[in-house]
N, C-alpha and C positions, 0 to 999 in steps of 0.2 A: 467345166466352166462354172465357176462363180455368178453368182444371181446378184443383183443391182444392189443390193444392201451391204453385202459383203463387199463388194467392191469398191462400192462408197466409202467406207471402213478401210480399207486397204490404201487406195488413194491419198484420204486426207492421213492418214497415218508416214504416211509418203512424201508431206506437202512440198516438205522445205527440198528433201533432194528432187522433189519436179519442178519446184520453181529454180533452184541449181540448174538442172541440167536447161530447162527454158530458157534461163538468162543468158545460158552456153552457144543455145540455137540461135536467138534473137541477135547477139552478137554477131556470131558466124554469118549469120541473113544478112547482119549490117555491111560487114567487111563485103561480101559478095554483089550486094546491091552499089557498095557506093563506086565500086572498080566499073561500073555500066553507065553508059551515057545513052541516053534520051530524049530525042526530037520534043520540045517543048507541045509544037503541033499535033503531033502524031500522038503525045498523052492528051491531049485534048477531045483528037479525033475517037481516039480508042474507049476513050473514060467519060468524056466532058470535061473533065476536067483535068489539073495536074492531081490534085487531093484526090480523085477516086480513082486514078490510075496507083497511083502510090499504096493507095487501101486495100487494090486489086492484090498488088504484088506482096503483100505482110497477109493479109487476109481471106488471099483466093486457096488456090489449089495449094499452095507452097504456104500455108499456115504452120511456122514450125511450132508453135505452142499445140498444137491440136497432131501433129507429129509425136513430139516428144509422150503425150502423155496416152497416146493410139499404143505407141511402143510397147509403152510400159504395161500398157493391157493384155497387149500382147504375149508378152513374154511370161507376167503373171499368169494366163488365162482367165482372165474375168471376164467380165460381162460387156461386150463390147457395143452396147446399148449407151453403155458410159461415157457421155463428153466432156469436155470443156467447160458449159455451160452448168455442170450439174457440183461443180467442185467449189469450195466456197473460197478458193483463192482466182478465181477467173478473175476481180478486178486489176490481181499484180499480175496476170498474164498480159492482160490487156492494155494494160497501161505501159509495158514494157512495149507492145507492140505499137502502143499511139503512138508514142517519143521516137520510131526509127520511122513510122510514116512522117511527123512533124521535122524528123530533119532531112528526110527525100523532099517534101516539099517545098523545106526554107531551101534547098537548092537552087531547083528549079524555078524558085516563084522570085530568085533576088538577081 
């Protein structure tokens, strides 16, 4: 296994085919997410809201950007210390992932 430096190194040397394959996942998420219907009430009950139920499902267990790039740790063998959080493209993860919570939302909320 590779130690945190190196794999930083590795990673961002990697960026654009993780954010590739991210936008591949987040996609995938979208198509699967919008084929689901959802008790207005029941995201309510469950979340408080429609928005953190939505946030739940992009951002909980099934975070496919923290997927994708676990993967790739994986397979590399790095340092699996390494998140998400540590990559200097998390804002274009994230933002990919705001924009399919924002349009589970505008579902729901219209």
């Amino acid at each position: 296994m590779k130690d945190f430096k190196e794999t930083e190194i590795k990673v961002e040397s990697k960026k654009e085919l993780l954010l590739s394959l991210m936008i591949k996942a987040v996609d995938a998420q979208r198509e699967k997410l919008m084929l689901r219907e959802w008790d207005v009430d029941y995201m309510e009950k469950e979340s408080g809201s429609v928005r953190g139920f939505c946030e739940q499902l992009v951002f909980g267990d099934e975070d496919v950007c923290e997927q994708v790039l676990s993967e790739f740790i994986d397979i590399h063998e790095l340092d699996d210390k390494f998140e998400l959080t540590d990559c200097s493209f998390i804002d274009n993860a994230r933002d990919m992932q705001h924009a399919l919570v924002n349009e589970l939302v505008e579902r729901y909320d219209s």
